[in-house]
C-alpha positions as CSV (number, residue, x, y, z in Angstrom):
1,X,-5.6,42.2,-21.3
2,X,-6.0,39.2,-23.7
3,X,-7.7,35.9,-21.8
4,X,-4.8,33.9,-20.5
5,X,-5.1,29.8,-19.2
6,X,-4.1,29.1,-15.9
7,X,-1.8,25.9,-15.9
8,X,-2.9,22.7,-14.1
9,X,-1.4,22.3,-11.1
10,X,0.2,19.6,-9.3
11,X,-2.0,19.0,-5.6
12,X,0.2,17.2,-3.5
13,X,0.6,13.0,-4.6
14,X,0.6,12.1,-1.0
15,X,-1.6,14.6,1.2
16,X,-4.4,14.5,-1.8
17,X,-3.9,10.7,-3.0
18,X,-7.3,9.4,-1.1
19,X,-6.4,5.7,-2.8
20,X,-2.5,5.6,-1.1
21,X,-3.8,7.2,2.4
22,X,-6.9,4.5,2.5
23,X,-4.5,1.7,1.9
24,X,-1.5,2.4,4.3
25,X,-4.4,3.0,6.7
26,X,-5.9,0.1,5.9
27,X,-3.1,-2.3,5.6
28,X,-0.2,-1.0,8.2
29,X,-0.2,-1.6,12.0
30,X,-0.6,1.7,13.7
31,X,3.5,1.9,14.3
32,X,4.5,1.1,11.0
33,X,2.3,3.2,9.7
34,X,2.8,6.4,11.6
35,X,6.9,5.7,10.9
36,X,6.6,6.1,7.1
37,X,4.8,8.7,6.8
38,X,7.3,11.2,7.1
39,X,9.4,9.5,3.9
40,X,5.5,9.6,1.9
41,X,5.5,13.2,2.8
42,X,8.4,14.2,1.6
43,X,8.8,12.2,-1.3
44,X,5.2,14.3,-2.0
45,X,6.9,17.4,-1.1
46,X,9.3,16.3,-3.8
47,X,7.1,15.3,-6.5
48,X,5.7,18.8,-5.9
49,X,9.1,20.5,-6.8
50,X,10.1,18.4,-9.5
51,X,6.6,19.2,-10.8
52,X,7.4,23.4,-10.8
53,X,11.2,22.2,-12.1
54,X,9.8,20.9,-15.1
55,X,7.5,23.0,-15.9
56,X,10.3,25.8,-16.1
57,X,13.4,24.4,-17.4
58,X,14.1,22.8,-20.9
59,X,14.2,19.0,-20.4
60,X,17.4,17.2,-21.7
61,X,18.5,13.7,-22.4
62,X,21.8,12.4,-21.3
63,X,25.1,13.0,-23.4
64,X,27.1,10.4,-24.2
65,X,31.1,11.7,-23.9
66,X,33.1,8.3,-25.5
67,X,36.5,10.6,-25.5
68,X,37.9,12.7,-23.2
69,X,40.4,16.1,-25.1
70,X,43.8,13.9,-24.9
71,X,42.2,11.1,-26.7
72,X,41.3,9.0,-23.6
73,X,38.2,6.5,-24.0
74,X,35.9,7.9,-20.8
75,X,32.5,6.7,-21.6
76,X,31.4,9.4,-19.5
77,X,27.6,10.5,-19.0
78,X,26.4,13.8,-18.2
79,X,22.7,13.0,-16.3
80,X,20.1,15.0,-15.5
81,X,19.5,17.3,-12.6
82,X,16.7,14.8,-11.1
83,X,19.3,11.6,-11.7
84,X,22.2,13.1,-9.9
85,X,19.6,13.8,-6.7
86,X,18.8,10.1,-7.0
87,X,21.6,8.7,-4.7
88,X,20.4,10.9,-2.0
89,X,16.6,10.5,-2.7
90,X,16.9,6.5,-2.7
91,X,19.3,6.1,0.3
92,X,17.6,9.1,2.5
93,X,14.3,7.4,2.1
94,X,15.5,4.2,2.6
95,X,13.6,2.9,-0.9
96,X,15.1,-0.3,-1.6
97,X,16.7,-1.4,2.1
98,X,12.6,-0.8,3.1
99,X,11.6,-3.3,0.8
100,X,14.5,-6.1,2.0
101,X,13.3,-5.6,5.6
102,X,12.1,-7.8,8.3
103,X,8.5,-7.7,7.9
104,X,5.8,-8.9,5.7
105,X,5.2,-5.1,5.7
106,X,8.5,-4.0,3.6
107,X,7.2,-4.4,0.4
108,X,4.1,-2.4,0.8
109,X,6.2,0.1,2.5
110,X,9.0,0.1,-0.2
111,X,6.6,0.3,-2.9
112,X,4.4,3.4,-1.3
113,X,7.4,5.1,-1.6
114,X,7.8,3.8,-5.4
115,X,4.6,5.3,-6.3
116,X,5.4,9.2,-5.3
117,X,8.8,9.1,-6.0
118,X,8.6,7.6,-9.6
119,X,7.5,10.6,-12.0
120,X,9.6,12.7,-9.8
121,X,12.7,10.8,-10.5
122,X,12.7,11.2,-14.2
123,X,12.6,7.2,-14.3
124,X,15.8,6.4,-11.9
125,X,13.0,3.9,-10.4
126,X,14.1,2.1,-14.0
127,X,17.8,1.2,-12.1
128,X,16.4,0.5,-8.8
129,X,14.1,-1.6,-10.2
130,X,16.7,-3.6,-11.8
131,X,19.5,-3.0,-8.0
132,X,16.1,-4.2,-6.2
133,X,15.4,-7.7,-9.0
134,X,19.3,-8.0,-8.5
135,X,19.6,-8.2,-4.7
136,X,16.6,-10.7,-5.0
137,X,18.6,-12.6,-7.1
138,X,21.3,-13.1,-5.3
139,X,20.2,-13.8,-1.8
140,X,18.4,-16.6,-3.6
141,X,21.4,-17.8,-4.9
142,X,22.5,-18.8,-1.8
143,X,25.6,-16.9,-2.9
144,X,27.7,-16.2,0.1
145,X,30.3,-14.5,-1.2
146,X,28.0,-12.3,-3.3
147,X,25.6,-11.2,-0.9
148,X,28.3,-10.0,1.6
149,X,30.0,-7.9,-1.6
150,X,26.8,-6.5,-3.1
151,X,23.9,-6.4,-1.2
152,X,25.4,-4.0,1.3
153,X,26.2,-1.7,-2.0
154,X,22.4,-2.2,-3.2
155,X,20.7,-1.7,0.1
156,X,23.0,0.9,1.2
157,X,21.2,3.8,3.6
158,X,24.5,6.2,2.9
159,X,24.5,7.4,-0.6
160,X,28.4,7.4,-0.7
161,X,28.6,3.7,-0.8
162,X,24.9,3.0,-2.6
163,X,25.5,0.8,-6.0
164,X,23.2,0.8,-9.4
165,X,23.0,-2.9,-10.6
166,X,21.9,-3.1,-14.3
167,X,20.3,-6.0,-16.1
168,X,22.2,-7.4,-19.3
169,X,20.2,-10.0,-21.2
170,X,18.7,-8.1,-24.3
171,X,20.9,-9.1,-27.3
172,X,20.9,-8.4,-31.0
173,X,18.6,-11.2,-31.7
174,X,15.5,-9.8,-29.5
175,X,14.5,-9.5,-26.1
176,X,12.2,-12.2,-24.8
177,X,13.6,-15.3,-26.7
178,X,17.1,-15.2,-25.0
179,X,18.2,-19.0,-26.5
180,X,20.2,-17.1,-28.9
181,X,22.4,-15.1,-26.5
182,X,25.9,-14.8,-27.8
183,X,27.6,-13.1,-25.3
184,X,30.0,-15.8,-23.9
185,X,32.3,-15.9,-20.6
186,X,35.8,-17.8,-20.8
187,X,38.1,-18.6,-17.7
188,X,41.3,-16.8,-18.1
189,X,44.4,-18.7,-16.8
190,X,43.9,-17.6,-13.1
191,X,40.9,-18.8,-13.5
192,X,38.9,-15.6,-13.2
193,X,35.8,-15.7,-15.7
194,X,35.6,-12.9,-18.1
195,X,32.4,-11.8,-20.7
196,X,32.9,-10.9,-24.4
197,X,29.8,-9.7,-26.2
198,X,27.6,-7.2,-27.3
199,X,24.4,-6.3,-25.1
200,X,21.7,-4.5,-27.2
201,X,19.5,-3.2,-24.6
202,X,21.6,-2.8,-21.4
203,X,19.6,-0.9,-18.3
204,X,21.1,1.2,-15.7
205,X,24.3,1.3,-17.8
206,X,25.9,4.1,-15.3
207,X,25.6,1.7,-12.3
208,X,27.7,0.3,-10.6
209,X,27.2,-3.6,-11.1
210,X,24.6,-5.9,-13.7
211,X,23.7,-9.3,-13.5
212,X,24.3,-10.4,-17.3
213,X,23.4,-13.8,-19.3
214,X,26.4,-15.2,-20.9
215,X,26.8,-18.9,-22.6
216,X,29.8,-20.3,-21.0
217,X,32.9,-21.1,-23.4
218,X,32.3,-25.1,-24.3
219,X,28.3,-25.1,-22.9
220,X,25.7,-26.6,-25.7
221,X,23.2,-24.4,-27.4
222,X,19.7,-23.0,-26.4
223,X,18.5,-21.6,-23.1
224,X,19.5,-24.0,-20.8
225,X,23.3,-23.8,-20.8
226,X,23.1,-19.9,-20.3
227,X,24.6,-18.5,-16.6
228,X,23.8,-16.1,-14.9
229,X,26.4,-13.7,-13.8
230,X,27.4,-10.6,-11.3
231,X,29.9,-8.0,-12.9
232,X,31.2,-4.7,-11.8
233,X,31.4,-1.7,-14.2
234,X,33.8,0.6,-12.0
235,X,37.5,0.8,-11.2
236,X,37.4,3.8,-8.5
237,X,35.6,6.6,-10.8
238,X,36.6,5.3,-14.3
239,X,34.9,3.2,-15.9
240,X,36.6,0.0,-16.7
241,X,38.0,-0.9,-19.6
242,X,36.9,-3.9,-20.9
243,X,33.3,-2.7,-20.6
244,X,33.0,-0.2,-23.9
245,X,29.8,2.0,-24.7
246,X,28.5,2.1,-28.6
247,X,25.9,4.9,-27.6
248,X,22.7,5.8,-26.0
249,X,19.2,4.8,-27.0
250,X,16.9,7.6,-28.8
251,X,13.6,6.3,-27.5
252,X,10.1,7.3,-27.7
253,X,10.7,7.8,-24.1
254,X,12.0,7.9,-20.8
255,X,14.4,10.3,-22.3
256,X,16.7,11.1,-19.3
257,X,17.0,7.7,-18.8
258,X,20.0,6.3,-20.3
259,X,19.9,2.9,-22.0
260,X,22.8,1.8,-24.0
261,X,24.2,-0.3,-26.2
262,X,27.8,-2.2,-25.3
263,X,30.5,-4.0,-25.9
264,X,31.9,-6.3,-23.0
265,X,35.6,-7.2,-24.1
266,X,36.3,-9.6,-21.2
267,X,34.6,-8.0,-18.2
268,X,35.4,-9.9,-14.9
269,X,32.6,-11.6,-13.7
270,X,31.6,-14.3,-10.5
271,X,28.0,-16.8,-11.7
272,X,25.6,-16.6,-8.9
273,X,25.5,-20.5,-9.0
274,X,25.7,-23.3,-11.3
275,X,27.1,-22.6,-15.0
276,X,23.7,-23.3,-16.6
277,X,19.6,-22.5,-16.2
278,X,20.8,-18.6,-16.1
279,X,17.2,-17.6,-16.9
280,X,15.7,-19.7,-13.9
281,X,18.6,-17.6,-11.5
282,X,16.5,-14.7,-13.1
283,X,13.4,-15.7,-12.1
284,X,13.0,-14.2,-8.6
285,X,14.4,-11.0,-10.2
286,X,11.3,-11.0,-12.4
287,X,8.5,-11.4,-9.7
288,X,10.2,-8.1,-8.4
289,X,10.8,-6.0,-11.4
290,X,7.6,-6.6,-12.7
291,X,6.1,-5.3,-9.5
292,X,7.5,-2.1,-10.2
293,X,6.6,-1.8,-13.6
294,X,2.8,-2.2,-12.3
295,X,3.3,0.5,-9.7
296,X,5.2,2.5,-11.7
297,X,2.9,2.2,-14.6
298,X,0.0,3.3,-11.7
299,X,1.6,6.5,-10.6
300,X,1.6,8.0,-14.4
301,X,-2.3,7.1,-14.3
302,X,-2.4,8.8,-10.9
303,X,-0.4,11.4,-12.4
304,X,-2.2,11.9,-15.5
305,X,-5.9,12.0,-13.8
306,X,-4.7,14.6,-10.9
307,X,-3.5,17.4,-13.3
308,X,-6.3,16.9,-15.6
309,X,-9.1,16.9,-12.9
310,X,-7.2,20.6,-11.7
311,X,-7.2,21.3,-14.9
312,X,-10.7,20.8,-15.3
313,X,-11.5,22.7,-12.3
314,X,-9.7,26.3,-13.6
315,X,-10.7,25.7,-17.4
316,X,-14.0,27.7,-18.2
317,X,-15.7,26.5,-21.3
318,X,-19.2,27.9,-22.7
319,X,-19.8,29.1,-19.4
320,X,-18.9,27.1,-16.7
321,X,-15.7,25.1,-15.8
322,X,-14.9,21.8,-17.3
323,X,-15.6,19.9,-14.0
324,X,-19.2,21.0,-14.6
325,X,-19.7,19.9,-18.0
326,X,-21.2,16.5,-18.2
327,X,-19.6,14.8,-20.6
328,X,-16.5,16.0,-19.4
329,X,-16.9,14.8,-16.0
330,X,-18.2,11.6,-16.9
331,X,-14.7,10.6,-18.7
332,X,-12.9,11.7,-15.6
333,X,-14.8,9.9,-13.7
334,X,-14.5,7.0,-16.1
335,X,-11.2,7.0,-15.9
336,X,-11.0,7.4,-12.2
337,X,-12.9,3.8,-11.3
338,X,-10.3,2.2,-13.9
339,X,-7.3,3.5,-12.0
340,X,-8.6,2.8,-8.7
341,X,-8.8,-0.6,-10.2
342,X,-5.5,-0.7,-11.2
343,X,-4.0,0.8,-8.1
344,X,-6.0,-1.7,-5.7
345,X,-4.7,-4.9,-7.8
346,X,-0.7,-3.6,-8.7
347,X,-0.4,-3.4,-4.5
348,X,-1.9,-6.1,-3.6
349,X,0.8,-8.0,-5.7
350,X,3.4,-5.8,-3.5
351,X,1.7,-7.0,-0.5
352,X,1.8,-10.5,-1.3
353,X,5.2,-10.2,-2.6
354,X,6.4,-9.1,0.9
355,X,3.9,-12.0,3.0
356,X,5.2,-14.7,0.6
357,X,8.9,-13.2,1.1
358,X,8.6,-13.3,4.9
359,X,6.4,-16.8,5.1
360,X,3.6,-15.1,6.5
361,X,1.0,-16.4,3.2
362,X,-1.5,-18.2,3.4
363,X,-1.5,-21.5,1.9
364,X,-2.8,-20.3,-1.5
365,X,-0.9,-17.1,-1.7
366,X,1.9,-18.5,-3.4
367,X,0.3,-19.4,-6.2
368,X,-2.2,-16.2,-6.0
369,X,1.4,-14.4,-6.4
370,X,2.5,-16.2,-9.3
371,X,-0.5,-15.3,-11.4
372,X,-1.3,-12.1,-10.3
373,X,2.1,-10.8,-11.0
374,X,2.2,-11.1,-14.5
375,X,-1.6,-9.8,-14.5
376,X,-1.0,-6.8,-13.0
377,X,1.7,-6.0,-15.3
378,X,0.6,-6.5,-18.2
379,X,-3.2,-4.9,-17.4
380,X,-2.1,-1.6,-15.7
381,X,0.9,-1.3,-18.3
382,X,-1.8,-1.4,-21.5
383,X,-4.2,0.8,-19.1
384,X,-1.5,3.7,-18.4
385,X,-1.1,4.3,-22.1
386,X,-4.6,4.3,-22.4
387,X,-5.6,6.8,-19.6
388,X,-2.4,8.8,-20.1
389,X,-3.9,9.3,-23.9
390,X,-7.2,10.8,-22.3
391,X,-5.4,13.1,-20.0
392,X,-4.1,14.8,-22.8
393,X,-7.4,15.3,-24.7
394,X,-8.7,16.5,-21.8
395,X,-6.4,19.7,-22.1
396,X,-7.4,20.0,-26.0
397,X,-4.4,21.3,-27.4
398,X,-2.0,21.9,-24.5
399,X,-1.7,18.4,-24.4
400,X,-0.3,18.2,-27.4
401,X,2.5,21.1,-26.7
402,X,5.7,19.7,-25.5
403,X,6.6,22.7,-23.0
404,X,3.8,21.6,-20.7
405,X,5.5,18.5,-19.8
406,X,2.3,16.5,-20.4
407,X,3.6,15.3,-24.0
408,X,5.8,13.2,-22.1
409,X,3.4,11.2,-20.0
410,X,2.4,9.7,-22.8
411,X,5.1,8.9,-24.2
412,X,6.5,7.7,-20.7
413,X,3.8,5.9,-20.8
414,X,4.1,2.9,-23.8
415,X,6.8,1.7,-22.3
416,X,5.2,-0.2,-19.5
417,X,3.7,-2.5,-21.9
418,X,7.2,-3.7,-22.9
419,X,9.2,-3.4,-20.5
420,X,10.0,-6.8,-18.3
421,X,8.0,-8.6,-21.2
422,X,5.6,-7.5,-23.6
423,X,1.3,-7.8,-23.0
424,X,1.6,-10.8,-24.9
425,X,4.4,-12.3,-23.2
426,X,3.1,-11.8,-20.2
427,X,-0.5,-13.4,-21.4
428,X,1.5,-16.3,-22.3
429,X,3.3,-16.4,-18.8
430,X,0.1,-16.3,-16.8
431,X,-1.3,-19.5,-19.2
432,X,1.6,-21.8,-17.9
433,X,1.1,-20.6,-14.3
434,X,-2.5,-21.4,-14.8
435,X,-1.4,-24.5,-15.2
436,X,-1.2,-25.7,-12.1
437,X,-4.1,-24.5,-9.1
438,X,-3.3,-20.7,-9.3
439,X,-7.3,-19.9,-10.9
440,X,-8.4,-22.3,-7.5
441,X,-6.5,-19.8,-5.7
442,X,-7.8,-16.7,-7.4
443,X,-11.4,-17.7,-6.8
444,X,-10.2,-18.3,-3.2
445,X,-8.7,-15.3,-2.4
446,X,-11.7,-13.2,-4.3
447,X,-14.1,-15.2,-2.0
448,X,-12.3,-13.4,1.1
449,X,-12.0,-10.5,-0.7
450,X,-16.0,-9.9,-1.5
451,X,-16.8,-10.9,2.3
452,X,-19.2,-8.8,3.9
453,X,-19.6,-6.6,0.3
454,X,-23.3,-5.6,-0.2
455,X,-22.9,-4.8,-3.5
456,X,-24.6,-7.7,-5.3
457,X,-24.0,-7.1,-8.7
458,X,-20.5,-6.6,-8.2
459,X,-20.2,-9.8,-6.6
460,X,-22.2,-11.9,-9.3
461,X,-20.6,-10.3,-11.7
462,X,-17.4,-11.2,-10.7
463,X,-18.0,-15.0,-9.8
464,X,-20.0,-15.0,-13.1
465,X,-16.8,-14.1,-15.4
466,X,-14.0,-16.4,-13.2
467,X,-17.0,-19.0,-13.9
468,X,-16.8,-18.2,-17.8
469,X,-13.1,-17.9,-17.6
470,X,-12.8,-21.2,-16.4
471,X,-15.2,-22.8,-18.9
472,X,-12.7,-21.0,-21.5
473,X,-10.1,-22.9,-20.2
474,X,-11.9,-26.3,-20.1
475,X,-13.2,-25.8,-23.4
476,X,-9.3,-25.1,-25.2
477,X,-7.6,-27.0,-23.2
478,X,-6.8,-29.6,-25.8
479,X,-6.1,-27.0,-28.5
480,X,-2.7,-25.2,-27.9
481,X,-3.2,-22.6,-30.5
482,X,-6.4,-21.7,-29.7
483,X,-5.5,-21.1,-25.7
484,X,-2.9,-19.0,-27.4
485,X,-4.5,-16.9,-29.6
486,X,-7.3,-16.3,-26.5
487,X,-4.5,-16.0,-23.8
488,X,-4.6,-12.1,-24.0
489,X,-8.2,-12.0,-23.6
490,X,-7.7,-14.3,-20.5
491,X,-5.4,-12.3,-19.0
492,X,-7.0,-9.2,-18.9
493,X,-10.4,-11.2,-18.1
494,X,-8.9,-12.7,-14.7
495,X,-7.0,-9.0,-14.1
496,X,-10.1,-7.0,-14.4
497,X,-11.7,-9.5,-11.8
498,X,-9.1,-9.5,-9.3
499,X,-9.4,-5.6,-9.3
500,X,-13.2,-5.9,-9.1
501,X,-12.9,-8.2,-6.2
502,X,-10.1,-5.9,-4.6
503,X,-12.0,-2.8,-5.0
504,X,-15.2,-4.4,-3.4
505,X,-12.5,-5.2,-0.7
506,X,-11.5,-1.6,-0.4
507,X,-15.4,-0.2,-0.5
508,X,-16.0,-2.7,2.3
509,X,-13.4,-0.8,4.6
510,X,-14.3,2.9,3.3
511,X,-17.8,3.1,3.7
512,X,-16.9,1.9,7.5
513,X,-15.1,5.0,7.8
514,X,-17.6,6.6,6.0
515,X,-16.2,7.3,2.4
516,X,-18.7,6.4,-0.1
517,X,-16.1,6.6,-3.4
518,X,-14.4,3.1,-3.2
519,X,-18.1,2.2,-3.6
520,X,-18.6,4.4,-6.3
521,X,-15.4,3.3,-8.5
522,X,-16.3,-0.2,-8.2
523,X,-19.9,0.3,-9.6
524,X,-18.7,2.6,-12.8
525,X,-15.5,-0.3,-12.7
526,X,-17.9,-3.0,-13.1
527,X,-20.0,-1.2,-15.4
528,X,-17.1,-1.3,-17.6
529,X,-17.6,-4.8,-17.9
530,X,-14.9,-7.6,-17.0
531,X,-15.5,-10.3,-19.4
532,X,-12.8,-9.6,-22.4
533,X,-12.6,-13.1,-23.5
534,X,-12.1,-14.1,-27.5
535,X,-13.4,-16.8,-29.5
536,X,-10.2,-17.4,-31.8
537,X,-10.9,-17.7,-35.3
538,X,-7.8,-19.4,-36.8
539,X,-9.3,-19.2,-40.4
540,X,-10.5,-15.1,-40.4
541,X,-6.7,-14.8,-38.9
542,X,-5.2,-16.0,-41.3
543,X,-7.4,-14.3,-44.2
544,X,-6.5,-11.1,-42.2
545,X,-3.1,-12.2,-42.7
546,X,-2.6,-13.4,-45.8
């Protein structure tokens, strides 16, 4: 019989995740840590199955039905198999009322269960994402009325009365620069406001609720006299009326997701608070949604890396499997240290989120969350599209074949770097929070973080390039351009050095219980070099350009 490849197989993402079991060990008091472990187990055991379903079934994308046979608009949407189990999966497992518990705990907690149930879920983490930014939202809005309507919807435990919000801000003019929303909301004559507009981009469009941006009938121009508001999309198990769908996305990606573009033709809708500064209601949304695009954007890495080192381990080139090669095994292991980088910096932004949430942070932690946030997005989202692209060469040309279902972790992939703000976006965001004493409080924090480490080099290495970045700072600080043109560089300089110091952290721990690897990845991660700072060059830039 004719040679025939075994496929890569999926170990289990909890049981054989050595990063995720070191950190809940780590991290969680011995109670809390032996009550999730059942939810990480299964939502492994899941992972596992969805794995085996994709592997043997044709994937689809959602169908968009606008028009039932007697000529009824229905907007209906047919998901797919992994979104219909999502109600179940989400409110069985407790995912989002974990993460609005009362500990500084919850966030880690909720998040674990994030990171194995993402891939799985065929990107419903995309909705709860925006349910979980929305809740946030409006418990900081100090919205009475609101929280006791949704947040009992959004944190449901019963998947019979669990609610999708969406997030409605992305107009025909872009995404980032919002000044130029249109959609507008007028008081009818009971006084009820109502939203006419087209959304572009709208998320979670089969939820049950969004938080939209609308410019209030009268209000001035530009950001500032947006509000922020809470609608509802369903009467009973119709859609309502005044909220119309143009059609579904065809994206690179995230195919079974569906994003749509809509028409709102005087939805009823309540602001959160005052009829102006929409975009800062939005902000505690984003500290939380951007979360999840980091740890998200870690489990296709984690992903990626596990089914190409099985891979490696059944593939037999010139004699002797791929795991045995040299080459080969270095890239793995290359790409290994970066993710374990990645992985140690994208949840300690979930833990922090949860200790400044509960007011258990230390005084600097505050501002350690406000920078690291938009770090860790926008580093792990570049990196998974970078990693993901490796996993695939390392199956040659099975990873270019779409009926192996590793086409699509790629592809999956690229949209972590624009999601919730592009890399340069985000580069720009963590400029004006380093504004005020958030690099004191990075060098702070990594102080604590590289106590007791007896790796040397790591440590000097580390001090050495927040030293430079600093002097970076100093040395534009009077040139707005130029701290512009460098912010990328910046970014991803003060990201790689968190992770460096985290790691250290981590290796500190492991080698206690006597697991050498943590060790290992930060050596080969510092190796990799952490300095990525630019000299701009205004002049070549514009030659380049011109």
């Amino acid at each position: 019989m004719a040679f025939l490849q075994d496929p890569p197989q999926l170990p289990h993402p909890y049981r054989s995740d050595r990063s995720l079991l070191a950190l809940v060990d780590r991290v969680l008091p011995t109670d809390r840590r032996a009550a999730i472990d059942a939810d990480l187990d299964a939502l492994g055991d899941y992972a596992q199955m969805a794995w085996q379903r994709v592997s043997s079934t044709t994937r689809r994308k959602p169908v968009l039905t606008q028009w039932d046979a007697w000529g009824q608009r229905v907007d209906r949407i047919e998901l797919t198999t992994a979104w219909q189990e999502g109600p179940q999966l989400t409110t069985r497992h407790a995912m989002l009322a974990t993460g609005h518990g009362d500990s500084e705990h919850a966030r880690l907690e909720e998040f674990a269960r994030v990171y194995l149930y993402h891939l799985a879920s065929e990107f419903y983490t995309c909705p709860l994402a925006m349910t979980d930014g929305a809740a946030t939202a409006i418990k900081a809005s100090g919205n009475r009325e609101l929280i006791e309507r949704a947040l009992p919807h959004f944190l449901s435990r019963d998947a019979s009365t669990f609610w999708l919000s969406g997030q409605w801000m992305t107009e025909n003019a872009g995404g980032s620069d919002v000044g130029n929303t249109e959609t507008t909301a007028r008081q009818d004559v009971s006084g009820q406001w109502r939203l006419y507009g087209r959304k572009w981009f709208s998320s979670a469009v089969v939820g049950e609720a969004a938080l939209a941006l609308a410019r209030p009938e009268g209000a001035g121009t530009g950001t500032a006299a947006l509000a922020l508001f809470y609608v509802e999309t369903m009467d009973g198990e119709r859609r309502k009326p005044e909220l119309l769908i143009d059609r579904l996305k065809d994206k690179l990606g995230t195919h079974e997701l569906p994003t749509a573009e809509i028409h709102l033709d005087g939805l009823p809708a309540w602001p959160l608070g005052e009829l102006a500064h929409g975009v800062r209601q939005v902000a505690p949304m984003l500290n939380v949604t951007r979360t999840w695009n980091a740890i998200c954007a870690i489990a296709s890495m984690a992903r990626a890396i596990s089914l190409a080192r099985d891979y490696a381990t059944r593939r037999q080139a010139f004699g002797r499997p791929l795991i045995e090669q040299p080459l080969h095994a270095q890239t793995l292991a290359d790409m290994q240290a970066e993710f374990e980088g990645a992985f140690a910096l994208a949840f300690e932004v979930a833990h922090l989120l949860g200790r400044v949430e509960h007011g258990a942070a230390a005084p600097h932690e505050a501002a350690l969350l406000r920078l690291l946030t938009p770090l860790a997005k926008l580093w792990t989202g570049k990196l998974a599209v970078k990693l993901c692209s490796e996993a695939l060469e390392c199956f040659g040309g099975a990873g270019y074949i779409e009926d192996t279902g590793l086409p699509q972790l790629l592809r999956d992939a690229q949209v972590y770097a624009i999601w919730e703000g592009t890399t340069n976006v985000l580069s720009l965001d963590s400029l004006r929070a380093l504004a005020g004493d958030t690099l004191a409080a990075l060098r702070t924090a990594s102080t604590a973080w590289l106590e007791n480490n007896d790796n040397m080099h790591a440590a000097s290495a580390i001090r050495q390039t927040l030293d430079a970045a600093a002097r970076w700072l100093d040395q534009h600080a009077a040139t707005r351009d130029a701290l512009e043109a460098g912010a990328r560089g910046v970014a991803i300089t003060l990201a790689r050095s968190a992770a460096a110091a985290l790691l250290a952290r981590q290796a500190i721990w492991s080698n206690r219980q006597g697991d050498p690897r943590p060790a290992a990845a930060l050596q080969r991660f510092v190796g990799h070099g952490l300095d990525r700072l630019v000299t701009p060059d205004a002049d070549n830039t514009a030659l380049l350009l011109g």
